[in-house]
C-alpha positions in Angstrom: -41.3 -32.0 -8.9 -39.4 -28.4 -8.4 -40.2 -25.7 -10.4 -37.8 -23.2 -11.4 -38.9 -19.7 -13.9 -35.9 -18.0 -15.3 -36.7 -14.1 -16.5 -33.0 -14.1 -18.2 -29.8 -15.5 -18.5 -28.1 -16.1 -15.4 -25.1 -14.2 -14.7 -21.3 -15.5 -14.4 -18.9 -13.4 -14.6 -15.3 -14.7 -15.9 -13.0 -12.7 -17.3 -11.8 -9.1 -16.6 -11.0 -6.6 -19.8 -9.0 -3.8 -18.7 -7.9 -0.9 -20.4 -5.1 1.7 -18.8 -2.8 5.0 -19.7 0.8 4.6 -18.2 2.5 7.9 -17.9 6.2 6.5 -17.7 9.3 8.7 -16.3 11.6 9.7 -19.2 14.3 7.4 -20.5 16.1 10.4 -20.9 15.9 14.1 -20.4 13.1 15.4 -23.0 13.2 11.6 -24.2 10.1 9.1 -23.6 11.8 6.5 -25.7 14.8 5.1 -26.2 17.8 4.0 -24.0 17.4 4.2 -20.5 20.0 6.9 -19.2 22.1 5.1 -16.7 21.3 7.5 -13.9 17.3 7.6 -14.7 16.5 6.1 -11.0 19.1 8.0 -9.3 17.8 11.4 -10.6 14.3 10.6 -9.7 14.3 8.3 -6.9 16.3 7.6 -3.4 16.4 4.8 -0.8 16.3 6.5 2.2 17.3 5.1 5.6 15.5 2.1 6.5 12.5 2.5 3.4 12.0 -0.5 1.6 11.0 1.0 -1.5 12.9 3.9 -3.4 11.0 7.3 -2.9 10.0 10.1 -5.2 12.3 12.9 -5.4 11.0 16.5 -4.6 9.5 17.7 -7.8 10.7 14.4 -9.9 6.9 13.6 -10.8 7.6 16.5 -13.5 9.6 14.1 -15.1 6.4 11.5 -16.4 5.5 12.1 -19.6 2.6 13.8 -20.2 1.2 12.0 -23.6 -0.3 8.5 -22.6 1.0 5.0 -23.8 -1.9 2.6 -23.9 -1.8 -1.2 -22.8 -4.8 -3.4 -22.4 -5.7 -6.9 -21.0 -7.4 -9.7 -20.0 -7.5 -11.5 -16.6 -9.9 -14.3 -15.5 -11.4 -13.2 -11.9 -11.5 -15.5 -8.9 -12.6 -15.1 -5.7 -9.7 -15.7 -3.6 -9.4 -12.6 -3.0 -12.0 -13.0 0.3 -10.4 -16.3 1.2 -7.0 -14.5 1.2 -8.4 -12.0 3.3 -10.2 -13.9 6.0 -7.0 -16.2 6.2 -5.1 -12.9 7.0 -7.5 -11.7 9.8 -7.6 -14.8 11.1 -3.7 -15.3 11.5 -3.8 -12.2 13.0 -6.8 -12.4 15.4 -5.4 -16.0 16.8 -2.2 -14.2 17.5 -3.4 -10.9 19.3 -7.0 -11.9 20.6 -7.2 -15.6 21.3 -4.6 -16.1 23.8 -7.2 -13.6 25.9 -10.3 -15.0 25.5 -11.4 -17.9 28.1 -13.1 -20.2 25.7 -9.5 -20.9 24.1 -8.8 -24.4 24.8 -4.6 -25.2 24.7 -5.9 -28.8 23.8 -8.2 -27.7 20.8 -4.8 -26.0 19.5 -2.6 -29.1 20.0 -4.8 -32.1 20.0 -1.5 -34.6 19.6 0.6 -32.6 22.0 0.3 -32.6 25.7 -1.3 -29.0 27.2 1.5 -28.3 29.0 4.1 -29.2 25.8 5.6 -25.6 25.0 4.4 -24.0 22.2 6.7 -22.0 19.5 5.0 -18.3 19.1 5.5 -18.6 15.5 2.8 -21.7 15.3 0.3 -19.5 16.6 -1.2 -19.4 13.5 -1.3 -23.3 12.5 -4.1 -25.3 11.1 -5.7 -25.5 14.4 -5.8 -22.6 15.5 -7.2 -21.1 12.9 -10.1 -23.7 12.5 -10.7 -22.5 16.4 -11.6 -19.2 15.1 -13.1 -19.8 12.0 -15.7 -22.3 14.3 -16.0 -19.4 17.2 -15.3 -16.4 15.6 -18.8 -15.2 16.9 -18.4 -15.9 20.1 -15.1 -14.3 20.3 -17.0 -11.1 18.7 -19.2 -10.9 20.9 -17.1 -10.9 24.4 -14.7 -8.9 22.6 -17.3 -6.2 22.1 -18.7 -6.6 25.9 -15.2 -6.1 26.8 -15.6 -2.9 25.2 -18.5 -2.0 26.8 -17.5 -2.7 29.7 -14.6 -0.2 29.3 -17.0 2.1 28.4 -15.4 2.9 25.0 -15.9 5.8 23.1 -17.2 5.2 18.6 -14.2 7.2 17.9 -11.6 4.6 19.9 -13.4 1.6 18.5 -12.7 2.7 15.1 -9.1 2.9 15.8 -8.8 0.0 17.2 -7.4 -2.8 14.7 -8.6 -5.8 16.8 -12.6 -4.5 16.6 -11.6 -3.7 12.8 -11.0 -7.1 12.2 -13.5 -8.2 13.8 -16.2 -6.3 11.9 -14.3 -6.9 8.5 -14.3 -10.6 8.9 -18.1 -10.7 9.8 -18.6 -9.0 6.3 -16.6 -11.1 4.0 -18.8 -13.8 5.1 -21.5 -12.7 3.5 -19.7 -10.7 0.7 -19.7 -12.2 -2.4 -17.1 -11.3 -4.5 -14.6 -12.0 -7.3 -11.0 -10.1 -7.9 -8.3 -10.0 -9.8 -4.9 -7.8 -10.4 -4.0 -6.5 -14.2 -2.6 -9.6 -15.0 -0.2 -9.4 -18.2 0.9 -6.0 -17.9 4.2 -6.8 -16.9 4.1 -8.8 -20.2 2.5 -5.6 -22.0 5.1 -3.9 -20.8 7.5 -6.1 -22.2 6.0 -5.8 -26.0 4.0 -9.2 -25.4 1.0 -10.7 -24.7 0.2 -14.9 -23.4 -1.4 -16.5 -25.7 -1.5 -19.9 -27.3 0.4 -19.4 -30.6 0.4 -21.8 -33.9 3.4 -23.8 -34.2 6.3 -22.4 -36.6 5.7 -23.7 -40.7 6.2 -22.1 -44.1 4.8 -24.4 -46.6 5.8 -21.9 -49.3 9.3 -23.0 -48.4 9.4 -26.9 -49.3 8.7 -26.2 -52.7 11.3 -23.3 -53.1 14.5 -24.9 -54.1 16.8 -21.5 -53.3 15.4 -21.3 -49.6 19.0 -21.5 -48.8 18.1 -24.6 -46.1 14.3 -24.2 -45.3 15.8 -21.5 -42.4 11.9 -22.1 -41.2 13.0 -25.6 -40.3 15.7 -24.3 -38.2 13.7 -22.3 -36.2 11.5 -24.7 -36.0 13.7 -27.4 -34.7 15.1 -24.7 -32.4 11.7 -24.3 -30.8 11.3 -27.6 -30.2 14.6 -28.2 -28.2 13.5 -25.6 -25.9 16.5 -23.1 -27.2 13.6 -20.5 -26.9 11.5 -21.0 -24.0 7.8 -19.9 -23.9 8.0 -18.6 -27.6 4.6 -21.0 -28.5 2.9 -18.9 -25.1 3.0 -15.6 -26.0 2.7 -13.3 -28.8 4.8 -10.0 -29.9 2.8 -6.6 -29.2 4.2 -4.6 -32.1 2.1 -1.4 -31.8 3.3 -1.2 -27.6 6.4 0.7 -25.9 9.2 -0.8 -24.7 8.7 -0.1 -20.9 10.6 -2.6 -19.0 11.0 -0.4 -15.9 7.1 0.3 -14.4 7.9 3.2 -12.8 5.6 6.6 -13.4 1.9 6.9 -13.2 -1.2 5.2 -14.3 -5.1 6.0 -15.0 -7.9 3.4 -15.1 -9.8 4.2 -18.7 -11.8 1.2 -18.8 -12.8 -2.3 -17.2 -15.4 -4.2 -18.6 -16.6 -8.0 -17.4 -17.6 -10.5 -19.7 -19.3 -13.5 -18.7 -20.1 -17.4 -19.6 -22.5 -16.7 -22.2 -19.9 -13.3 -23.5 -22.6 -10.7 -22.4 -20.2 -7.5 -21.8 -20.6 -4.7 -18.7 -18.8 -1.6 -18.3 -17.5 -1.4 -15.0 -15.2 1.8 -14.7 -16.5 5.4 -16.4 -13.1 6.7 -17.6 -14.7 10.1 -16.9 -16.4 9.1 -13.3 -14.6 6.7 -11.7 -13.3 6.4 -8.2 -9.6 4.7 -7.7 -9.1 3.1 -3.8 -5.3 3.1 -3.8 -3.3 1.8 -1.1 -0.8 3.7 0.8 2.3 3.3 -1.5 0.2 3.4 -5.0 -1.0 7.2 -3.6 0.8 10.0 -5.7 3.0 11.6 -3.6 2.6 14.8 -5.4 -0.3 17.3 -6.4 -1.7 15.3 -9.5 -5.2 14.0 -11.4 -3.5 11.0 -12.3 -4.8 7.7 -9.9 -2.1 5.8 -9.3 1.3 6.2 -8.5 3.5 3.4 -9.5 7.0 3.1 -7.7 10.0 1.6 -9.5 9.4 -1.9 -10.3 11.0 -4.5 -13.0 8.4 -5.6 -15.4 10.3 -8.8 -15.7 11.2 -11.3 -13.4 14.4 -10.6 -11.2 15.9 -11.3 -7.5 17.5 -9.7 -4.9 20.5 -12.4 -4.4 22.4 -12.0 -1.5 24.2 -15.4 -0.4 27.1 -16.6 2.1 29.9 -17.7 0.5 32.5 -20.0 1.5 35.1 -19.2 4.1 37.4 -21.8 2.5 36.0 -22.5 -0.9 36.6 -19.0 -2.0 33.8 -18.2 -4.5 31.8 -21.4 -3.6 28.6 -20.5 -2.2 27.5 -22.3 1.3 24.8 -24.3 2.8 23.6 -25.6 5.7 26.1 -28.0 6.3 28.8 -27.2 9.1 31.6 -27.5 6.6 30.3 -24.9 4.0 30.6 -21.7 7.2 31.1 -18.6 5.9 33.3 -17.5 8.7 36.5 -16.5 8.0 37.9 -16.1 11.9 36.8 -14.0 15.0 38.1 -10.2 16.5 37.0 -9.7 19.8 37.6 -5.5 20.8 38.8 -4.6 24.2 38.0 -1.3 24.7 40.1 -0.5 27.8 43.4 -0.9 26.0 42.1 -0.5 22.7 43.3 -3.7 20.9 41.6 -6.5 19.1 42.1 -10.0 20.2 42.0 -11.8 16.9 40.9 -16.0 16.6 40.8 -18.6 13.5 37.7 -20.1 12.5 37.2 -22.3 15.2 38.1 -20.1 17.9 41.5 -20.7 18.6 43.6 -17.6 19.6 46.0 -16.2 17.2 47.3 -12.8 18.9 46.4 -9.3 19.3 46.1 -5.9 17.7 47.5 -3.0 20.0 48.8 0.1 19.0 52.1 0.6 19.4 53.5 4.6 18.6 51.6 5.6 15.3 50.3 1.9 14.4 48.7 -1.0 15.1 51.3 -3.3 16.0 50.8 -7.3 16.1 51.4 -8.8 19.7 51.8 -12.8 21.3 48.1 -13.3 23.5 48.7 -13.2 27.2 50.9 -16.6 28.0 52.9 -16.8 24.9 56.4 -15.6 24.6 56.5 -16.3 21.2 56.2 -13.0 18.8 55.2 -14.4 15.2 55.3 -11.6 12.6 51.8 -11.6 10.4 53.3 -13.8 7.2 54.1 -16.3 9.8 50.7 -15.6 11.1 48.6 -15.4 7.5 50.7 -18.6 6.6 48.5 -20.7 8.7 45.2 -18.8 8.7 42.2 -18.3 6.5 43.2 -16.1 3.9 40.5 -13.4 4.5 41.3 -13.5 7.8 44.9 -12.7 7.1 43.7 -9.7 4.4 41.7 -8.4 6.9 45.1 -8.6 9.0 46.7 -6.9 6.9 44.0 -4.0 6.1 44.7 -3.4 10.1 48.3 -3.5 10.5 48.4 -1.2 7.4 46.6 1.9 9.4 47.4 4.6 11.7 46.7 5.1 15.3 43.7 7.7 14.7 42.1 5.2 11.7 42.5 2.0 14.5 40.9 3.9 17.4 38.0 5.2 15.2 37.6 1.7 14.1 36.8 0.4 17.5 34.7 4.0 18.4 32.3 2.2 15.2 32.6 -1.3 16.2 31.2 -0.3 19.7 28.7 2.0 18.5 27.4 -0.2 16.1 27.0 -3.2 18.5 24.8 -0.9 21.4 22.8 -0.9 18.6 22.4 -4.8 18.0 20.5 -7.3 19.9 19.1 -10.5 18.1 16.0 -12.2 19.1 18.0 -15.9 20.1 20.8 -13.8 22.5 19.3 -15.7 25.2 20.4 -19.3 23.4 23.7 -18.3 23.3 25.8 -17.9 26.6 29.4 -18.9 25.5 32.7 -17.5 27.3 33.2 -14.9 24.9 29.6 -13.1 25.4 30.4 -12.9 29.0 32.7 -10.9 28.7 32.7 -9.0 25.7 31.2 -9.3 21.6 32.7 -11.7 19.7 32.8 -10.4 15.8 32.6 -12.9 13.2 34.5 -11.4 10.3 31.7 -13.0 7.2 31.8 -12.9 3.4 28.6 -12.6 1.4 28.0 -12.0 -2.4 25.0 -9.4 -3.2 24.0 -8.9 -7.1 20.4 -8.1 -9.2 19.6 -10.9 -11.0 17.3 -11.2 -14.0 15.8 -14.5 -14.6 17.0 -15.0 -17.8 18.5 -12.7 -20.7 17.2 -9.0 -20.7 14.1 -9.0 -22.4 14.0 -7.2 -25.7 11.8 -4.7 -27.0 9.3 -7.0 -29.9 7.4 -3.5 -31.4 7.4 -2.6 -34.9 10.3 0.0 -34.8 12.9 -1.6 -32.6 12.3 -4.9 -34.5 13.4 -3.1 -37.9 16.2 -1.7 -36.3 17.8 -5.5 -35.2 16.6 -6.6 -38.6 18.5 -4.2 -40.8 21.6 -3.7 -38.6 24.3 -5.3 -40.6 27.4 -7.4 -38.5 28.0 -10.6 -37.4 26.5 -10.5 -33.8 24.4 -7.2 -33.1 22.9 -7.1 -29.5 18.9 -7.2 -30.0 17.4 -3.3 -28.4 16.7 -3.5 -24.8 17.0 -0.1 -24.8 19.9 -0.4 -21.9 17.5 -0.8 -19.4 20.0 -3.5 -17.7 22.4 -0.9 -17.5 20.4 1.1 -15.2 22.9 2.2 -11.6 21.1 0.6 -8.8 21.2 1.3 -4.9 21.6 -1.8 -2.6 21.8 -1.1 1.0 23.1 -3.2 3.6 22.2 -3.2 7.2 19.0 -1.4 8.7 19.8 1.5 11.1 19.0 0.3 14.6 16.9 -2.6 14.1 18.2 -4.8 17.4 17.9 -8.1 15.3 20.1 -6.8 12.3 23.8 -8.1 13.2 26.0 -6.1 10.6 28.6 -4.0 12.5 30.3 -2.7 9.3 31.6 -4.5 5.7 34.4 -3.6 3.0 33.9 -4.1 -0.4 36.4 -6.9 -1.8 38.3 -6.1 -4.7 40.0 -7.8 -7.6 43.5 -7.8 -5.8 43.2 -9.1 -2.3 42.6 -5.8 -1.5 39.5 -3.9 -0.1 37.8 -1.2 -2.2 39.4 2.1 -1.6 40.4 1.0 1.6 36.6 2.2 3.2 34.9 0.7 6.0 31.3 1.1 5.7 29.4 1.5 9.0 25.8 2.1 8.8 25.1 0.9 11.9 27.3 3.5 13.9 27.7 7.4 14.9 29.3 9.4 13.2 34.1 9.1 13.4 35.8 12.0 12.1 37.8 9.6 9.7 37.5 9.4 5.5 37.8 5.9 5.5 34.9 5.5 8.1 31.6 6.0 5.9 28.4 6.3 8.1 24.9 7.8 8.1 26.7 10.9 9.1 28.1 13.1 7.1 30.0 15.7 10.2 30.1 15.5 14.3 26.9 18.2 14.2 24.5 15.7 11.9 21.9 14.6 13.9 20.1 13.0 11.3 21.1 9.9 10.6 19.8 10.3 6.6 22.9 10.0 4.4 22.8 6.5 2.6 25.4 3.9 2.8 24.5 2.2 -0.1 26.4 0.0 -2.7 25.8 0.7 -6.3 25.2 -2.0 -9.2 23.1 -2.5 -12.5 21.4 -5.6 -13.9 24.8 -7.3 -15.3 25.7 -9.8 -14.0 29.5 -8.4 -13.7 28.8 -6.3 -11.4 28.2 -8.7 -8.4 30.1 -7.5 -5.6 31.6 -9.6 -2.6 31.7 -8.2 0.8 33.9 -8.8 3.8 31.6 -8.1 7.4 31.9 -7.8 10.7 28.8 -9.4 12.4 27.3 -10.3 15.8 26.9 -14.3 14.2 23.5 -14.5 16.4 21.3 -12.4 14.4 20.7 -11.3 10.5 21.4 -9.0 8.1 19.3 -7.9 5.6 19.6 -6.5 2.0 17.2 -4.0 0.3 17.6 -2.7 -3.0 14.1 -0.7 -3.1 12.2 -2.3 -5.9 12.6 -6.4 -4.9 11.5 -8.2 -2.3 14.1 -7.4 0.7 16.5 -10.2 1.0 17.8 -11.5 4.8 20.2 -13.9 5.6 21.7 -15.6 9.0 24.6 -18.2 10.2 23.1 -21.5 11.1 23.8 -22.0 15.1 26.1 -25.3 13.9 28.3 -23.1 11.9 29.8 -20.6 14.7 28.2 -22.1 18.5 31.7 -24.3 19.0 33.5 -21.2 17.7 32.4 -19.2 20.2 32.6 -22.1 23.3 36.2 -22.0 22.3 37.4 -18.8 22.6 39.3 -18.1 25.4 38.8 -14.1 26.5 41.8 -12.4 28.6 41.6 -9.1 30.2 44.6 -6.8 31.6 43.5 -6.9 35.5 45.8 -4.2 37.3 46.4 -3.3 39.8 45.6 -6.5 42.1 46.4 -5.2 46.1 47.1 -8.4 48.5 48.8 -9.2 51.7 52.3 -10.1 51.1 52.4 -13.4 53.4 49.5 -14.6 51.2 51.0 -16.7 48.3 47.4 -17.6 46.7 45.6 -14.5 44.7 41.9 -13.0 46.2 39.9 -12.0 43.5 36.1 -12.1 43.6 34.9 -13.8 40.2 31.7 -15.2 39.3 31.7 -18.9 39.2 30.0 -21.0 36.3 30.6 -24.9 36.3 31.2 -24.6 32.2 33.9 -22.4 33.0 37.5 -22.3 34.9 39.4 -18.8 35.7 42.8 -18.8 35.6 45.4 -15.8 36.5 48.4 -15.2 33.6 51.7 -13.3 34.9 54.5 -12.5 33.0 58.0 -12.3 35.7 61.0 -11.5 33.1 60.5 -13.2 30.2 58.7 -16.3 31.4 54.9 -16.6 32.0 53.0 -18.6 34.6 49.2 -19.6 35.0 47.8 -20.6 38.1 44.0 -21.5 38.8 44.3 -21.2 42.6 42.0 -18.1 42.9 41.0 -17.7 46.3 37.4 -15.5 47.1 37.9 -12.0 48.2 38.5 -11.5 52.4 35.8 -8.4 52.9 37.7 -7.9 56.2 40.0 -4.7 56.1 43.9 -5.6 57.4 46.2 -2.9 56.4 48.5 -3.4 59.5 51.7 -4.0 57.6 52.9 -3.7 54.2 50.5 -4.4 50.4 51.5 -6.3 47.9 50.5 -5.4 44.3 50.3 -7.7 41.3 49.5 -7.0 37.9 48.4 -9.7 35.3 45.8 -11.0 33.2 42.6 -12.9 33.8 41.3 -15.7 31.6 38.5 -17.7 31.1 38.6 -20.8 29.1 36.1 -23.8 28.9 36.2 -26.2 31.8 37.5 -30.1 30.7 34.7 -32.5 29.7 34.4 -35.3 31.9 34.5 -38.3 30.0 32.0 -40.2 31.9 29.7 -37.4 31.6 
């Protein structure tokens, strides 16, 4: 028989009580409550270049109130918090350390797989890998720290190192005991409301009152039940909070307290001695005693939606499937001549772009004597294609020049991860652009919430009319910054986008182009603002609130092989990319042709000598115009390195092309 003396109690912790002062930004100037002035963020905050979250003016912080709102909580803890964390060091640790250490087994990572069966980088961190670790982790610690030794590494260097970091974290959490939890339902404080299980709607008072008018109870009721207000039985009104739906500001910690199983209570947090461990962004940026800085953040639940839409379907969104491809047709630039050689969706040549005096002027491709104008042209194209057309043809010579100084500046720039899976014609000889359309809008999930205190609830009650919007104090009408495009990350493929608006037409006739230097030209917007900005720190960014009519669609020029991401500073970044299946034929079909002049030969030769490199996907053939008629010939004999200049030269000018090879059948 075991024995087993208990002094007290044990002790199980549960649940979390948390107390906190918010110090919000002002609604409005001298205002803590209220509407939301429309510029609030703007005034305080920026998105800079590249940041993924909006930054604190100089000297905005003296914009938080200074009186405290109160909001307080409950949470139950967990301890997932050290599972969470040893799954994070060990996906890292598999990925940097493992592949180094000579105990690693490729068979113990791919049991099913044969060792030699290549692996995809991103797996690194599967099931099996990880149990490898988790089984050897000592092991690895230890030759890890021998290989230090041996290196005869200083304290100071083993400190900075993040691999022995992670090490030595890891081997504490395994003994660290430990339970966590964040301040769950201040969003919903925020918001004026608390979760809770609430009683079920019923006025018994009203069945025996005969001029109730209808029992209204029972309409609500019945409302409830067919779900017309969702989640009103889970939470409860908070009628003594503010109505802070933007969690932007400051915060202090006054009190946490733990309760446990048998509801014994223990102060954790001192209001007056307590030690805050922020992380890196939750640090006040500014001279302050207040803890925590909080960045700008929706207390409810919203998106970031940025989403393809269909080339052909107009304002149908796309998918996966080949037919939905959001590409409208193809420009490839020739710099040399400064034209564009412009393609429908499926790569087949259309013309060119070439200026011509003071304009762009539209031109037959090399081989084609006939000279349709652009309605003939847009009669049988996409229609975006043929508005982009249009934008072109519409501009001067300096506008059309600058255009392609941006185009190629922005493309030095861009270099997607998968270039190497994609050698069509077209990339041999130059950067195919595929002229996209993509919808970007702040979405709330659901209506705007609506303030549930005391005071803002009298104020819906007694305002007389037939339909009187409920307060949200305007917070949905907030201007937001979107930006497009990330400055000089290789694997973001956005070369430049217009704005569509409401008439076929493209918003004040700008061409945004984050991605490039800086074109003396007004309708050129980049991250410089003159030739003698070095700093590439003036935002591009598109402007937009919470309703939903301000959506905005976007016509861009891409590199199809990588991504472009979206960041609006306080949501989750948004990225989005062409499936291969929706633009790989595209760009095997385009057929590229390049002026190729002057061409020096003897004269008693009748067959051309150019040296060209030879692929077996691929056939060169040589375009020359003599009066009005054009011939093509793919007798293209290899270049004699042997001088003979003892009689007269013959010089030819022309175009090259290259064009996929025909498919053998049997093949």
């Amino acid at each position: 028989v075991g024995f087993q003396q208990w002094s007290e109690q044990p002790w199980h912790p549960f649940l979390l009580h948390w107390r906190v002062q918010f110090f919000p930004v002002e609604h409005q100037e001298g205002q803590t409550e209220g509407p939301y002035d429309p510029n609030v963020l703007q005034n305080n905050y920026q998105l800079k270049v590249n940041e993924a979250d909006m930054l604190l003016r100089e000297g905005a912080h003296s914009n938080f109130i200074d009186s405290a709102e109160l909001y307080e909580g409950a949470c139950i803890l967990t301890p997932s918090a050290n599972t969470l964390l040893q799954r994070q060091i060990e996906l890292y640790l598999t990925k940097v350390l493992l592949p180094g250490y000579p105990g690693y087994e490729e068979s113990e990572l791919s049991p099913v797989l044969p060792p030699s069966y290549p692996r995809d980088p991103e797996s690194e961190g599967s099931e099996n890998s990880q149990n490898y670790f988790s089984r050897h982790w000592q092991e690895v610690k230890t030759w890890y720290e021998g290989q230090l030794a041996e290196a005869d590494t200083s304290e100071e260097d083993k400190i900075n190192d993040p691999i022995y970091t992670a090490l030595q974290a890891y081997e504490i959490l395994q003994s660290l005991d430990c339970l966590a939890q964040g301040l769950a339902g201040f969003n919903d404080a925020l918001l004026t409301y608390k979760r809770g299980m609430l009683l079920g709607v019923k006025d018994p008072s009203e069945l025996s009152n005969p001029f109730s008018g209808g029992y209204f109870y029972q309409i609500v009721q019945d409302a409830i039940a067919r779900g017309e207000v969702p989640g009103s039985l889970l939470r409860g009104p908070l009628i003594f909070n503010e109505f802070n739906p933007w969690r932007t500001g400051a915060l202090d910690i006054s009190g946490l307290r733990i309760l446990d199983t048998f509801g014994r209570v223990q102060d954790i947090a001192d209001p007056e001695n307590v030690q805050v461990v922020t992380t890196a962004a939750m640090t006040p940026p500014f001279t302050t005693n207040r803890q925590v800085y909080l960045p700008p953040r929706l207390a409810q639940q919203a998106r970031l939606n940025f989403q393809w839409m269909s080339a052909s379907q107009g304002e149908v969104e796309t998918n996966d499937h080949p037919a939905t491809t959001p590409v409208c047709g193809w420009i490839v630039p020739n710099y040399l001549d400064n034209s564009l050689m412009v393609y429908k969706t499926h790569g087949q040549s259309l013309g060119m772009l070439q200026v011509r005096g003071n304009s762009p002027q539209w031109l037959p491709m090399p081989g084609r004597n006939s000279v349709p104008t652009i309605e003939e042209v847009k009669s049988e194209i996409n229609p975006y294609l043929g508005q982009l057309l249009d934008y072109l043809v519409g501009q001067n010579e300096d506008f059309f020049t600058d255009f392609l100084t941006a185009a190629n500046a922005a493309l030095e720039t861009i270099e997607p991860d998968n270039y190497a899976q994609h050698q069509s014609i077209a990339l041999m000889m130059g950067r195919p652009l595929a002229l996209v359309r993509a919808r970007v809008n702040l979405e709330l999930k659901g209506q705007p919430s609506i303030s549930q205190n005391a005071a803002d609830t009298r104020v819906d009650v007694e305002v007389e009319g037939e339909y009187v919007p409920r307060v949200t104090h305007d917070f949905e009408k907030v201007k937001l910054p979107i930006r497009i495009g990330d400055y000089r990350q290789f694997n973001d493929a956005l070369v430049g986008y217009w704005i569509e608006g409401s008439d076929n037409t493209y918003q004040d006739s700008i061409f945004y182009a984050p991605q490039s230097i800086y074109v003396p030209n007004a309708n050129i917007k980049t991250l410089f603002e003159n030739q003698s900005d070095e700093t590439p720190d003036t935002a591009v960014n598109l402007e937009q609130t919470l309703e939903p009519e301000t959506a905005q669609t976007l016509a861009m020029l891409m590199d199809p092989r990588g991504k472009i991401n979206a960041t609006c500073g306080f949501l989750p970044a948004r990225t989005i990319s062409i499936p291969p299946e929706q633009y790989a034929k595209a760009l095997q079909s385009i057929e590229v042709t390049f002026l190729s002049a002057p061409i020096i030969g003897s004269p008693d030769r009748d067959r051309l000598q150019i040296s060209l490199p030879q692929d077996a996907d691929y056939t060169w053939s040589w375009l020359a115009k003599e009066g009005v008629e054009w011939s093509e010939t793919t007798t293209i004999d290899k270049f004699d390195a042997k001088a003979s200049f003892a009689g007269a030269n013959k010089i030819q000018e022309g175009w090259l092309k290259l064009s996929q090879a025909a498919q053998n059948d049997d093949s």
